[in-house]
Every structure is written in structure tokens, then in C-alpha cells.
C-alpha positions as CSV (number, residue, x, y, z in Angstrom):
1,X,144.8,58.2,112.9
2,X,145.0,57.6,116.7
3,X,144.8,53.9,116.5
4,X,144.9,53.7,120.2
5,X,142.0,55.8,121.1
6,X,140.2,53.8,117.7
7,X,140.8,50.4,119.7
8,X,139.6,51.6,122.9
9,X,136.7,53.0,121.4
10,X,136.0,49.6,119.0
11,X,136.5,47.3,122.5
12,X,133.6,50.0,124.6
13,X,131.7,48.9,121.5
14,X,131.7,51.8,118.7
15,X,131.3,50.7,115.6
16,X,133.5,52.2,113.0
17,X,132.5,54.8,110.5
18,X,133.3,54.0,106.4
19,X,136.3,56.7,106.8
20,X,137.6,54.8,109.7
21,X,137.7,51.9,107.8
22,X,139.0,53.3,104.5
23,X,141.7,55.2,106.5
24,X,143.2,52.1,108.1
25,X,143.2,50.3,104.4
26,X,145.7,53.6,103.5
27,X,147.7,53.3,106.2
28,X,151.7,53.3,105.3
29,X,153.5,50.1,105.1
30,X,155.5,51.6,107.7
31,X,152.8,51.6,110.5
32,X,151.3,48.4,109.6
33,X,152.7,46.2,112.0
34,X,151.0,48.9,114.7
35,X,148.1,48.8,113.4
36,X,148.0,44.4,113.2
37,X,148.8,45.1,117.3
38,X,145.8,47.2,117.1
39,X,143.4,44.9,116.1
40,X,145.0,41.9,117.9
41,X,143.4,44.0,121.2
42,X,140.3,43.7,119.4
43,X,140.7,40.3,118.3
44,X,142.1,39.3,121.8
45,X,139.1,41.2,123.8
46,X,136.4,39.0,122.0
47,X,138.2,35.7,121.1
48,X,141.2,35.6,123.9
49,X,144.0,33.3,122.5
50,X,141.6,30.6,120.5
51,X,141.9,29.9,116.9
52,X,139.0,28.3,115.3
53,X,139.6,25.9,112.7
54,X,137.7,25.1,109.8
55,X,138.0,21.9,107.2
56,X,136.5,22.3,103.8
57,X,135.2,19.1,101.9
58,X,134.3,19.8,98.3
59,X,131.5,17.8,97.2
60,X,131.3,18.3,94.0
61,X,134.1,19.9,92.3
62,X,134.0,22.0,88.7
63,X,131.1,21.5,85.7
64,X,129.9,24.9,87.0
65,X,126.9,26.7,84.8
66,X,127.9,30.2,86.4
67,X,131.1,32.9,84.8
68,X,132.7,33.9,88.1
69,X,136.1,35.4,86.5
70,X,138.0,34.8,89.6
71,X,136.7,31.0,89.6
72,X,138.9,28.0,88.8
73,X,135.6,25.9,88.6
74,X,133.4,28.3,86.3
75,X,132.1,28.0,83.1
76,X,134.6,27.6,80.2
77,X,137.6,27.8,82.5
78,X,140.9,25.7,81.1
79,X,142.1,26.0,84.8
80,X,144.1,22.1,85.4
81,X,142.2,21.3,88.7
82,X,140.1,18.4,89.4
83,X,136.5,17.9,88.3
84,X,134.2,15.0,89.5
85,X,130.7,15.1,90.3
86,X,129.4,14.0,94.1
87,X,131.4,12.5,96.5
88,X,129.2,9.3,97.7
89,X,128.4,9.8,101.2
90,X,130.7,7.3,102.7
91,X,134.0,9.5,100.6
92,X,132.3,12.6,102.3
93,X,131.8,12.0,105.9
94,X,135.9,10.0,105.6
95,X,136.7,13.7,104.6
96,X,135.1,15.2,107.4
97,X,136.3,13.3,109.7
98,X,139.7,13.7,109.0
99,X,139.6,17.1,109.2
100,X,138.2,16.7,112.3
101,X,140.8,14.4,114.0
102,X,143.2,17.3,112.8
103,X,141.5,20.1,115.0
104,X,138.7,21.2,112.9
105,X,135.8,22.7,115.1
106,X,133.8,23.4,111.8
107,X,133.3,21.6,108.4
108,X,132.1,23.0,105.6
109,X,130.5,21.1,102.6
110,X,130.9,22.4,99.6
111,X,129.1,21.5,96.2
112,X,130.1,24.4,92.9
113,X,126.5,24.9,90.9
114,X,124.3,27.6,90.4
115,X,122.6,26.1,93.2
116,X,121.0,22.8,95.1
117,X,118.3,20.2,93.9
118,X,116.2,18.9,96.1
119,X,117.6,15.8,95.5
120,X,121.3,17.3,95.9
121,X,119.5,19.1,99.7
122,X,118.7,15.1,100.6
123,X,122.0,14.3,100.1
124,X,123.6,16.8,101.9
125,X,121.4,16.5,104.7
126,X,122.1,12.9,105.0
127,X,125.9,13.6,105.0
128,X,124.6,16.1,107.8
129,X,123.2,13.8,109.7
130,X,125.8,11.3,109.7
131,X,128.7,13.6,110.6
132,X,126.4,15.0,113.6
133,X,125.8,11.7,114.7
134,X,129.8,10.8,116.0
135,X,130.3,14.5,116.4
136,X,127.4,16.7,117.6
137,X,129.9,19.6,118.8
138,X,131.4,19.8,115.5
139,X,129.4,23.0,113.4
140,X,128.4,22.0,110.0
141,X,128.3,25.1,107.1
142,X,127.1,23.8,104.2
143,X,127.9,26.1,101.1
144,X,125.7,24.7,98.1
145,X,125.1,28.2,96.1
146,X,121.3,29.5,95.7
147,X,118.8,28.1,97.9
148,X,115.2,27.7,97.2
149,X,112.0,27.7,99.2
150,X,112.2,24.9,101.6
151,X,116.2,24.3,101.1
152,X,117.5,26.1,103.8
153,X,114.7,24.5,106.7
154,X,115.8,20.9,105.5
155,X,119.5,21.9,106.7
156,X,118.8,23.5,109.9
157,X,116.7,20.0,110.4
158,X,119.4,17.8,110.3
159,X,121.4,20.3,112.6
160,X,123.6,21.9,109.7
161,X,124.8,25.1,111.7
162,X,125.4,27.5,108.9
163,X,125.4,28.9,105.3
164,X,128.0,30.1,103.5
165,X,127.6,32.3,100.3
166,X,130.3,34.8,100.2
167,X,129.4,38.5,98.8
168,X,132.9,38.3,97.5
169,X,133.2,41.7,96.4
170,X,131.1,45.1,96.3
171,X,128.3,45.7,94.6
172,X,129.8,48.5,92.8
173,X,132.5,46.4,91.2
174,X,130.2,43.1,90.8
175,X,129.2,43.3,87.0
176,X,133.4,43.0,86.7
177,X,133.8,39.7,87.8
178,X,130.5,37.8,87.3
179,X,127.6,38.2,84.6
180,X,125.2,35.3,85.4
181,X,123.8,36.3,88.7
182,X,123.5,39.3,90.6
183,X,124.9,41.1,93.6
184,X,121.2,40.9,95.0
185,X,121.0,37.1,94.2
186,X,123.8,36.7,96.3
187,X,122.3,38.9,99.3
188,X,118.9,37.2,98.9
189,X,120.1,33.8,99.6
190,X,122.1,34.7,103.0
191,X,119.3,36.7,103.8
192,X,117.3,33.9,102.8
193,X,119.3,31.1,104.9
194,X,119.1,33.4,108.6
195,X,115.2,33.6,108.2
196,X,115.6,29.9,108.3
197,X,117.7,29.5,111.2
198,X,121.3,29.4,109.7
199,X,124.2,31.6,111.1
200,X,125.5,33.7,107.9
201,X,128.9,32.8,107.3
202,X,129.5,35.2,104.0
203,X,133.0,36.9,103.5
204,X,135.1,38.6,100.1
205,X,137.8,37.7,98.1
206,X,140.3,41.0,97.9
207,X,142.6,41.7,94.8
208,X,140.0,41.2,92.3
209,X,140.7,45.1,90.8
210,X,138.5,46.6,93.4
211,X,139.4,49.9,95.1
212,X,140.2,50.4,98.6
213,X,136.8,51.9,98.5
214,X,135.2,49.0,97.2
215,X,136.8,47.3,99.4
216,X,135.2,49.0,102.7
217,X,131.9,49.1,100.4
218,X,131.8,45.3,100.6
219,X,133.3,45.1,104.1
220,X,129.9,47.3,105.4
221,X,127.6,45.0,103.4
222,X,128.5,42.2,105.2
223,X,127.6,43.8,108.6
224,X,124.6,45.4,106.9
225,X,123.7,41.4,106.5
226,X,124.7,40.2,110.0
227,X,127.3,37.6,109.0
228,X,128.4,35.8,111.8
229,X,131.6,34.5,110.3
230,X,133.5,36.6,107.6
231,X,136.1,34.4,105.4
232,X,139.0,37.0,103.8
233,X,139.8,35.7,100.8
234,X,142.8,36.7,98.4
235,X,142.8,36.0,94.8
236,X,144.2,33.1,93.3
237,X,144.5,34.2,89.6
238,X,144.0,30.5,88.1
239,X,145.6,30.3,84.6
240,X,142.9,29.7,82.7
241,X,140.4,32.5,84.0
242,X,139.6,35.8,83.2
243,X,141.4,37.3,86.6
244,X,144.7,35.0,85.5
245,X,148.1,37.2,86.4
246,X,146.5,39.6,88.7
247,X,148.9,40.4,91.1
248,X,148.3,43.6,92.8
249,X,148.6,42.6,96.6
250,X,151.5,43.1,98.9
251,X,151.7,41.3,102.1
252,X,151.7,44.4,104.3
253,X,149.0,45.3,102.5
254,X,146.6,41.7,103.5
255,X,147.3,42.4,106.5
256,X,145.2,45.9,106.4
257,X,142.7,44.3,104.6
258,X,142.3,42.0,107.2
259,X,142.7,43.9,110.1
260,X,140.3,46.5,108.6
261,X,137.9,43.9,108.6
262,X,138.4,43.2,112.6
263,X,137.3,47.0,112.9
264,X,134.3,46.3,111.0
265,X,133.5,43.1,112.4
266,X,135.0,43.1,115.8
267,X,133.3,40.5,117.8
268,X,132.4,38.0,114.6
269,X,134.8,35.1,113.5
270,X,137.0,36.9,111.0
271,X,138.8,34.1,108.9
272,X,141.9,34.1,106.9
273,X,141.3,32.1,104.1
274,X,142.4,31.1,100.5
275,X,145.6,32.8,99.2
276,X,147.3,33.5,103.0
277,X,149.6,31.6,102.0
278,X,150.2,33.0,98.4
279,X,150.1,36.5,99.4
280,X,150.8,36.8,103.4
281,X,153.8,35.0,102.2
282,X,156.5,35.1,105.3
283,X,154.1,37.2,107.3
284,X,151.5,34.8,107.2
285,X,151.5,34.0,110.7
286,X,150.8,37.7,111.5
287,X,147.3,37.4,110.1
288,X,146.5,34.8,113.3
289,X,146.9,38.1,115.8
290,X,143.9,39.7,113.8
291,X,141.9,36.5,113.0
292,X,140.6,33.8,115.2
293,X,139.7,31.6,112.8
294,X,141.7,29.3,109.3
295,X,141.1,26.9,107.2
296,X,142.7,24.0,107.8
297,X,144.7,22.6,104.9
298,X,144.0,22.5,101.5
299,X,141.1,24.4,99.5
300,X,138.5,23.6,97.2
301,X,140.5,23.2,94.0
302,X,144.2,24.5,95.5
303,X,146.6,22.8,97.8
304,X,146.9,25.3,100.8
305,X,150.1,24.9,103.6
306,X,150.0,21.5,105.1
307,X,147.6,20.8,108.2
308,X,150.5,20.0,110.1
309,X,152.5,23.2,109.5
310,X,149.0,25.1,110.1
311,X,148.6,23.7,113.7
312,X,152.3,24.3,114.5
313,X,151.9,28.0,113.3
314,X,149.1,27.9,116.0
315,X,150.8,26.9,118.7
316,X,154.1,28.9,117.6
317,X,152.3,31.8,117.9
318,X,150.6,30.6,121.3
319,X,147.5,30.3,120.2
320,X,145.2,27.1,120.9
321,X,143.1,25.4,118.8
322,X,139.5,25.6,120.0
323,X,137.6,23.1,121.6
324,X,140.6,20.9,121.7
325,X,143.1,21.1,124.1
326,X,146.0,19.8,121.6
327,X,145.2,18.9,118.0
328,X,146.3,15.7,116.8
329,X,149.3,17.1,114.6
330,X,150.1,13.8,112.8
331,X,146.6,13.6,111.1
332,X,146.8,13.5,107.4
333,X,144.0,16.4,106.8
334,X,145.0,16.0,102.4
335,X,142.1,15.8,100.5
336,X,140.6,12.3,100.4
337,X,140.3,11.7,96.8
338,X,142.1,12.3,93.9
339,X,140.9,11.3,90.2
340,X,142.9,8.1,88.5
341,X,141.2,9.0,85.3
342,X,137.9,10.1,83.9
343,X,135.1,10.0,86.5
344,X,137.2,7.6,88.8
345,X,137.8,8.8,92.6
346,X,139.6,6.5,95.0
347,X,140.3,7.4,98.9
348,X,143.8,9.2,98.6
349,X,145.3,7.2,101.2
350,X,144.2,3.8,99.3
């Protein structure tokens, strides 16, 4: 593979074919680090040197009806994470705006379920609406799971931005790793969300026992479906899940996964997400040359890298956080509640 005469031809604005793609997952180890260059021209042509940075506030944590394998929150798992049901507003937008004093551009509100009430739309919206009302620059993704008629126009009311619902892994392999919706379901709903105005953020979670195949299959669904913003994932095998002790991913070989996806997805916010840390390992901070967009932080039920060492890896790398011209590095971006006991929450800096 000519990866030179593949970037040029990426950058005039080919898209790339399925072979393309497959051939740069099976790339040697040995011209890995030429192929990360490779799609940091791409990367770089679309994105220049800013990094996007994203905060996740989890709602509404575990107590999930659905069997996702690869899910510390699903149901039956004896994963030790923290379980609580809603935030109350006031914990929720103190969450937000942490992660915003850190650097985040974008905050995403998560809530596990099968999907939103009504009731459970109302009180995102509200959350919404008080985050936009200090920071109206700041994008809002909400990530609540299926939506129903009239769900994803409330949102987009309040001035929520986006919806996440990741595909998370091809349709070929999806009877493998969840049994209580579908593959469809889950390309309804984004589907569903753009008719409605929301940008379609929906990305994958490698390492689940796909092929490199698969893989691409997934990668190629997600365009088919116009995301906007495509999270790379890499599996954390909770003890206590069905997908506990997989451990089939290499660092070398995150990084084709991720710059595979750049190919794909060339001029869309490609963002490395939970498990960099995990599985990029000491070559995490090459994934920021093919992505323009992180997490900031921790997860939804993981601790991820400090926010501190996150926006110093940004500017080590000389990248710049976007939207601010420094990020306040001193800003505790932890989680803002913890559990004392059962169904007890208290601010974590109390």
C-alpha cells in the first residue's frame, strides 16, 4: 500500500474503498508509526492542531434492563462499580461545569436504560437548559439509549446539540455481544435523532472478538449513517461480564484501528475514547496525531488518566485545546459524586 498516494488522494476528497480500509488494519507493526503520520496529514488537513475535548456526566449509572456482554452496567453484571439512580439537577449541571472549567468544548449526559421516559426527556432537557444558559458555546450530546416519537424534538428545543448511540460493533458480529435489542434498533434511533435535528455522534468499541473485517464492516456503517462525531472505543473487559479477560489488542495495533477510522471518516471528529489508556498504553499520546477529539477524564463507570495529565499530553504534543486558548489545568474534572452507602450521593469535593 502506497500510503502516500492514499493520503493525497483521501485530502482531494476520495473516499476509501472497504479493501483500503481493511488493508491498513493489516498493516505490519513495523510500518505502523508511517501509517499514524499518514493519517495525521488527514487529521491535520481538516482539524489543523485543535483537540476537542469532551466531559461525560453519567446521570444515572447501572440498574440496566439490557445484556450488553461488554457492559459493566448491564443486566446481571457482578462488575464493583457504582450504581445510583438520577443525579438531581443541581449534582448534574456542578458536573458539567467542571468539566467545562477544565477545557471541555462538549458535555455529554449520559443516563444507562433501555431508553428515556418522558418524564426522564423533562429532566434532561431542564439540565439542558440550564447548562446552555451560563454556557451557550458549550455543545450538549445527550446519550439516553432509544428514543421515542417526540423525544428527540424536546432535545433539539432546549438546544441539546447531539445524540449519541454508538453502533459499537458490526452487524455481523452483533447477536455476540447483545441479545435484547437489535443492530437495526440501534441504527433506527440515530437515524431517528438526525430527522429531528441532532448531529449523530455514534462510534464502536474494538476488541470485542470481531474480525478485522468486522471491524471495517462497522467502520462503513457509521458513514453509511452520516455520524458526525465517531467515539473509538477499546474494551474494558469488567470482571463480572461475559467479555471479562479479553485481551486481544496490542497498542500498535489501536493505533490502526484508529487511524483506519480517519480514512473512513476523514473530515468528522474521530474520538479516542474509553480504554486509550488501558490499551494505547505508552503510545497513548500517538493516538492525538490521528484524532482531534478525547474525553476528558474519567468514564462512565471507569476512572480514565487524570484531567490534568490529559491537557498536559495536549499541549506536549502541541496541540491546543479548542475554543480555549489555555485550559485551566488545576481544575479538578473527578467525578462529582461518589456513594457513602446505599442510595446516598454527596458532591465529591464535600
Amino acid at each position: 500500500m502506497d500510503l502516500n498516494q492514499l493520503t493525497d488522494e483521501v485530502i482531494a476528497g476520495r473516499p476509501v474503498t472497504e479493501d483500503e480500509a481493511l488493508a491498513i488494519l493489516r498493516l505490519p507493526d513495523a510500518e505502523t508509526y508511517a501509517l499514524v503520520a499518514a493519517a495525521g496529514r488527514v487529521r491535520r488537513h481538516h482539524f489543523g492542531t485543535m483537540m476537542k475535548v469532551n466531559y461525560l456526566v453519567n446521570l444515572k449509572s447501572g440498574l440496566c434492563p439490557e445484556d450488553c456482554f461488554y457492559c459493566s452496567q448491564r443486566l446481571g453484571s457482578e462488575a464493583d462499580v457504582l450504581k445510583y439512580r438520577w443525579l438531581s439537577n443541581q449534582e448534574a449541571v456542578a458536573a458539567a461545569k467542571a468539566g467545562i472549567a477544565g477545557g471541555a468544548k462538549r458535555v455529554c449526559l449520559v443516563a444507562s436504560g433501555r431508553g428515556p421516559s418522558d418524564r426522564d426527556v423533562k429532566k434532561v432537557s431542564e439540565i439542558i437548559d440550564e447548562i446552555k444558559a451560563d454556557h451557550p458555546d458549550v455543545e450538549i450530546c445527550a446519550c439516553l439509549g432509544q428514543l421515542k416519537e417526540g423525544q428527540p424534538e424536546a432535545l433539539a428545543a432546549v438546544g441539546a446539540d447531539a445524540y449519541n448511540h454508538n453502533l459499537n460493533t458490526a452487524q455481523s458480529h452483533y447477536d455476540r455481544v447483545c441479545t435484547t435489542h437489535t443492530f437495526k434498533d440501534r441504527t433506527q434511533t440515530i437515524q431517528h435523532a438526525r430527522a429531528h435535528g441532532l448531529s449523530a455522534c455514534s462510534g464502536l468499541i474494538a476488541g470485542m472478538g470481531e474480525s478485522d473485517g468486522q471491524l471495517v464492516e462497522v467502520a462503513f456503517a457509521l458513514r453509511d449513517l452520516g455520524a458526525d462525531s465517531v467515539p473509538v472505543n477499546f474494551l474494558m473487559p469488567f470482571d463480572g461480564t461475559p467479555l471479562a479477560g479479553h485481551a486481544e489488542l496490542t497498542p500498535l495495533k489501536c493505533l490502526r484501528i484508529l487511524a483506519m477510522i480517519r480514512f473512513v471518516h476523514p473530515d468528522r471528529d474521530v474520538r479516542v475514547a474509553a480504554g486509550r489508556e488501558q490499551h494505547l498504553r505508552s503510545l497513548q499520546a500517538l493516538s492525538l496525531e490521528i484524532c482531534n477529539s478525547l474525553f476528558l477524564g474519567d468514564y462512565l463507570t471507569s476512572e480514565g488518566q487524570a484531567g490534568k495529565a490529559d491537557l498536559q499530553m495536549i499541549t506536549d504534543c502541541g496541540f491546543t485545546v479548542a475554543g480555549q486558548a489555555q485550559a485551566a489545568g488545576d481544575i479538578d474534572v473527578r467525578p462529582v459524586i461518589r456513594q457513602r452507602g446505599p442510595g446516598t450521593l454527596e458532591p465529591a469535593n464535600a
